[in-house]
C-alpha positions as CSV (number, residue, x, y, z in Angstrom):
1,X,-25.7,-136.6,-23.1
2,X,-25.8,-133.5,-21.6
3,X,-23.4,-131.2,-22.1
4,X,-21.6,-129.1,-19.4
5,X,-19.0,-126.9,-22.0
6,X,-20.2,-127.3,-24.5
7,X,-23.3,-124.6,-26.0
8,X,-25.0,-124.2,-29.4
9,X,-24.4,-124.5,-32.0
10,X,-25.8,-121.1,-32.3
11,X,-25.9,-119.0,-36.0
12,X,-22.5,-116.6,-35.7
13,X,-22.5,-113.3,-37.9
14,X,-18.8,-114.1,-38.4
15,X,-18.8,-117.4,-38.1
16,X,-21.5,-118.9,-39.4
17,X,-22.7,-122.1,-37.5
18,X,-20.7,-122.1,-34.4
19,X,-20.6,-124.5,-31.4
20,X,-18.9,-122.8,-28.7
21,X,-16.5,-124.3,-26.0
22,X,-16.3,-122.6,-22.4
23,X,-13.3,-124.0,-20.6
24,X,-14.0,-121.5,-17.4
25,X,-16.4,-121.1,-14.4
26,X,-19.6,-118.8,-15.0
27,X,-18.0,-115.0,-14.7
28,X,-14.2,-116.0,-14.3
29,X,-12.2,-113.1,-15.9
30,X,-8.9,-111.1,-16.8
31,X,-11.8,-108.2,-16.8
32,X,-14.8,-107.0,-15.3
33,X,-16.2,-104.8,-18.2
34,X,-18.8,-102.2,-17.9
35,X,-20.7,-103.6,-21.2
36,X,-20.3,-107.3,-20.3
37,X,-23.7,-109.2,-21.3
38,X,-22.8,-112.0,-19.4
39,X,-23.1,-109.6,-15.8
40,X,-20.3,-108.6,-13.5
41,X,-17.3,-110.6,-13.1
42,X,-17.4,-112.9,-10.2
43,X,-13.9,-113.8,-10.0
44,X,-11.3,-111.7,-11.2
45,X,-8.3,-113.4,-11.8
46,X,-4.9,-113.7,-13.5
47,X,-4.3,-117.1,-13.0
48,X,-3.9,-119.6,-15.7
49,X,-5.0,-123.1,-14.3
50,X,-7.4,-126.1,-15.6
51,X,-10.5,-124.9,-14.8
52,X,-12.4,-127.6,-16.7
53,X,-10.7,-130.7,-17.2
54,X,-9.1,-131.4,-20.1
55,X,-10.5,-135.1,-20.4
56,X,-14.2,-133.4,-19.5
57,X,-13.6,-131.1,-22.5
58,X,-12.5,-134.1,-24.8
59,X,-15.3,-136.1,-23.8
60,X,-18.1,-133.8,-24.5
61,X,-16.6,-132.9,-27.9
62,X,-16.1,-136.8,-28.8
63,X,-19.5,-137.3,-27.9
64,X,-21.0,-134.2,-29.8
65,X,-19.0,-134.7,-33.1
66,X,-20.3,-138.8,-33.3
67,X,-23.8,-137.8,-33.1
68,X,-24.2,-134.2,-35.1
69,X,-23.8,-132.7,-38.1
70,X,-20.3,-130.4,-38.1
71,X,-20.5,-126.9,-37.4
72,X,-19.1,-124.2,-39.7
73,X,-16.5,-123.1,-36.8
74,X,-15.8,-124.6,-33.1
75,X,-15.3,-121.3,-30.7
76,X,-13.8,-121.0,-27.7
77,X,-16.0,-118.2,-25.7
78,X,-18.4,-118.1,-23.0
79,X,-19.0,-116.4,-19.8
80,X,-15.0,-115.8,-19.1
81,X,-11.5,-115.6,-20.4
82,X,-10.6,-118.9,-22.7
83,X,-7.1,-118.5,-22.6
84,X,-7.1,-119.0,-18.7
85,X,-7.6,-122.2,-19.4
86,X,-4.4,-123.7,-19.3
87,X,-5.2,-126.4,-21.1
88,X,-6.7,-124.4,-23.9
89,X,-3.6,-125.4,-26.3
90,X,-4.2,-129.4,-25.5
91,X,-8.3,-129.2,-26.7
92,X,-7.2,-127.5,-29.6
93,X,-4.2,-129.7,-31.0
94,X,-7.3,-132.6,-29.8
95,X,-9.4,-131.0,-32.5
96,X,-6.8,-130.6,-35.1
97,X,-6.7,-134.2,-34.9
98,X,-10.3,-135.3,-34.8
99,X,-11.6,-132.8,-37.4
100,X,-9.0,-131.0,-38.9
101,X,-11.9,-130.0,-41.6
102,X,-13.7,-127.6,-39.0
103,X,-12.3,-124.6,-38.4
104,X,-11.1,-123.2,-34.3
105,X,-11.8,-119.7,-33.3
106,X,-10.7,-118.1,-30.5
107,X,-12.7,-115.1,-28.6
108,X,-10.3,-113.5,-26.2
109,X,-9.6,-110.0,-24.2
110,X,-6.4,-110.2,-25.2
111,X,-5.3,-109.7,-21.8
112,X,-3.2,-112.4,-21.1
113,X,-0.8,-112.4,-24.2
114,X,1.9,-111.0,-22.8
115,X,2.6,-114.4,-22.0
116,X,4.8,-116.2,-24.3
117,X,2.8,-119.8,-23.6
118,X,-0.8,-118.5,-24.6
119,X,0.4,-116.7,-27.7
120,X,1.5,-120.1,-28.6
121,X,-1.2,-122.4,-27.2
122,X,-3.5,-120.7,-29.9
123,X,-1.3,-120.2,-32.4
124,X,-3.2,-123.1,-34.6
125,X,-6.2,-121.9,-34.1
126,X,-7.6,-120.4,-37.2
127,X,-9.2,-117.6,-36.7
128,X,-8.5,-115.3,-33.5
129,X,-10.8,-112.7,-32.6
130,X,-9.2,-110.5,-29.7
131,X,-10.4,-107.3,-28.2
132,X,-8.9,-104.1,-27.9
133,X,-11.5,-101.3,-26.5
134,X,-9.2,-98.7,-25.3
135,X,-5.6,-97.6,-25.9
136,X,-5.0,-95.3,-22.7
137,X,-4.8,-96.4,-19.2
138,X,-7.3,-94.0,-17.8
139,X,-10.3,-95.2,-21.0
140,X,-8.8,-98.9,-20.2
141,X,-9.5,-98.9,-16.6
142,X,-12.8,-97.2,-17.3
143,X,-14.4,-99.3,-19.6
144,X,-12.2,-102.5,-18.9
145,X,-12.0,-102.8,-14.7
146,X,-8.8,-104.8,-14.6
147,X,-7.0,-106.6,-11.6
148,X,-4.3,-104.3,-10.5
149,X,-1.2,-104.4,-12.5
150,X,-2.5,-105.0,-15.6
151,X,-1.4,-102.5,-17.7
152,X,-3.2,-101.8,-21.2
153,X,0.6,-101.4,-22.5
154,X,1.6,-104.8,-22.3
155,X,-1.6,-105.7,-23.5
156,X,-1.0,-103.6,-26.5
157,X,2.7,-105.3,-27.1
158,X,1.6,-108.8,-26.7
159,X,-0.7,-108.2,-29.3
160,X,1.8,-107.0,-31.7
161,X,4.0,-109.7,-30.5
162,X,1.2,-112.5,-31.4
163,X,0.7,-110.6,-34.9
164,X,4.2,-111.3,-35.8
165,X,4.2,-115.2,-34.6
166,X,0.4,-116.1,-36.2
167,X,-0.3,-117.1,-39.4
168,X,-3.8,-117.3,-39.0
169,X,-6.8,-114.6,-39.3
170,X,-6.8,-112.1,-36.9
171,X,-10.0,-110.1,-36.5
172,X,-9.7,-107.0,-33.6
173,X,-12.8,-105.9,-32.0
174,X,-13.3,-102.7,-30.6
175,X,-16.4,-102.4,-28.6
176,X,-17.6,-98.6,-28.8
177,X,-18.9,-96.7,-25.6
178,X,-20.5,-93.9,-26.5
179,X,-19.0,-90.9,-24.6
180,X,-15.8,-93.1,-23.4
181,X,-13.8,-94.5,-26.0
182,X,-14.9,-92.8,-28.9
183,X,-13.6,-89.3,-28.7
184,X,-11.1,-88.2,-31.5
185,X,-8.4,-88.3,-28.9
186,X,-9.0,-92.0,-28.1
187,X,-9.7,-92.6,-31.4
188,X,-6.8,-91.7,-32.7
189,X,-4.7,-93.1,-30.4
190,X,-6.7,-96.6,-31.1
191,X,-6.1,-95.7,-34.9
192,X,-1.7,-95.5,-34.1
193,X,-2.1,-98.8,-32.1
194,X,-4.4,-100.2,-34.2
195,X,-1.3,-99.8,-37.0
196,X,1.3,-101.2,-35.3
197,X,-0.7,-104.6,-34.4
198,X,-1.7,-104.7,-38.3
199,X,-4.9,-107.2,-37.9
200,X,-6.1,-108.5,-41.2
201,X,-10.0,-106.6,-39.9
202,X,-11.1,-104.5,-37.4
203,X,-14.5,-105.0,-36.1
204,X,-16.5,-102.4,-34.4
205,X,-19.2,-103.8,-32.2
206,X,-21.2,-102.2,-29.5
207,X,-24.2,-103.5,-26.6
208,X,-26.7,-105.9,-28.3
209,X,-28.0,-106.5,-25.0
210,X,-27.8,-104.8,-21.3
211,X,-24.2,-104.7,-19.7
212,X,-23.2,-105.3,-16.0
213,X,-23.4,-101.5,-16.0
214,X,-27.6,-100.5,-17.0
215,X,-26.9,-96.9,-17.6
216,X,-24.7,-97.6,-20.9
217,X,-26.2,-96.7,-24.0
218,X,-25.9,-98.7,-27.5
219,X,-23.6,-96.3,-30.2
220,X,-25.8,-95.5,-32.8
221,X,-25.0,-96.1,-36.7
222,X,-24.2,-92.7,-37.1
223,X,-21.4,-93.1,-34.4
224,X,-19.7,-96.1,-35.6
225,X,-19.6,-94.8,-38.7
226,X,-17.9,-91.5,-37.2
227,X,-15.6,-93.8,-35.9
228,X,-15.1,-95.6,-39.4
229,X,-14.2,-91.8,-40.5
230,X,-11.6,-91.3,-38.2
231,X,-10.0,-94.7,-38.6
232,X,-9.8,-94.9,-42.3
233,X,-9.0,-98.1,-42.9
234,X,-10.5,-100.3,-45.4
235,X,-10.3,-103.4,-43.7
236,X,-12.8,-101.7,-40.8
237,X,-16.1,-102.8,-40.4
238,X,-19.2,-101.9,-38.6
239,X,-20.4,-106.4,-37.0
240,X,-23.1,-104.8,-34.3
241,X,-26.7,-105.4,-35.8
């Protein structure tokens, strides 16, 4: 069979063996960020609707679990925003009751959780990885490219709000820019947010391969490790190679 959202399984720093789940359109996004691997965002969007069917999903994953071995994790990422899938809360409660053995993690940009109904569509997901690159509007709209009237404020709160309501691991990525997000200034201002959402790890990554914008430049060791300094916390860790 061949699959259509389904890829992998591929081998995960974080997650070990991980087949991952796409449940949007190539490039459909909350975001268009200047580091994205996947290339610039094709359609920028807000609105939470069933991309991919619900029973295409379920197929392809009743199909895929019958004839392979399990994977260490079953991710929800891809070349967009998971969580504007509104269906995202169904496929998980479908695995929860075909292999409640396999951990679900969700990748998100954390842009939509504001919303009361996608804090709690992945709610019983185990792990959820969200990002958090920026905690000024001006570093936000520079690194980030949002629709208009997305604010990195209620961004911020809905992530705090999902920390309070979710039992599960939550893992916060910040993706470093050298020369944009990784000033003392913006770092500090991550470090006071960073506080308030109280994620059990922080995960510093930076490009791996080219973003949608060529002239970016991968942080060096020595620069997430500057930005270890300034954080101080001991549940921060450098996850770029």
């Amino acid at each position: 069979m061949q699959y259509h959202t389904l890829f992998g399984p591929v081998p995960s720093r974080r997650l070990g063996i991980s087949l991952g789940v796409d449940l949007v359109p190539l490039k459909t996004c909350t975001l268009n960020c200047i580091y994205c691997e996947c290339g610039k965002t094709s359609l920028l969007t807000m609105e939470r609707k069933e991309y991919v069917s619900f029973e295409t999903v379920k197929r392809e994953l009743t199909h895929y679990l019958a004839h392979h071995a399990r994977p260490d994790y079953i991710t929800f990422s891809g070349s967009g925003e998971p969580t504007l899938n509104s269906k995202i809360g169904d496929v998980i409660h479908f695995l929860k009751d075909r292999v409640p053995d396999v951990p679900v993690a969700v990748l998100t940009n954390s842009t939509l959780f504001p919303q009361k109904q996608v804090r709690s569509d992945i709610k019983n997901a185990e792990v959820v990885i969200p990002s958090l690159d920026a905690a000024t509007e001006k570093i936000f709209n520079k690194i980030n490219r949002p629709p208009p009237h997305l604010y990195v404020d209620a961004i911020i709160d809905g992530l705090i709000r999902f920390r309070k309501e979710y039992s599960g691991k939550l893992w916060l990525e910040v993706f470093i820019i050298p020369g944009m997000n990784d000033t003392v200034t913006e770092l500090n201002a991550l470090k006071l947010v960073i506080g308030k959402i109280k994620p059990d790890q922080v995960h510093l990554n930076t490009l791996d391969r080219p973003g949608s914008v060529s002239t970016l430049r991968t942080a060096s060791r020595e620069e997430l490790e500057h930005v270890l300094d300034v954080f101080k916390m001991e549940n921060a860790t450098i996850v770029a190679d």
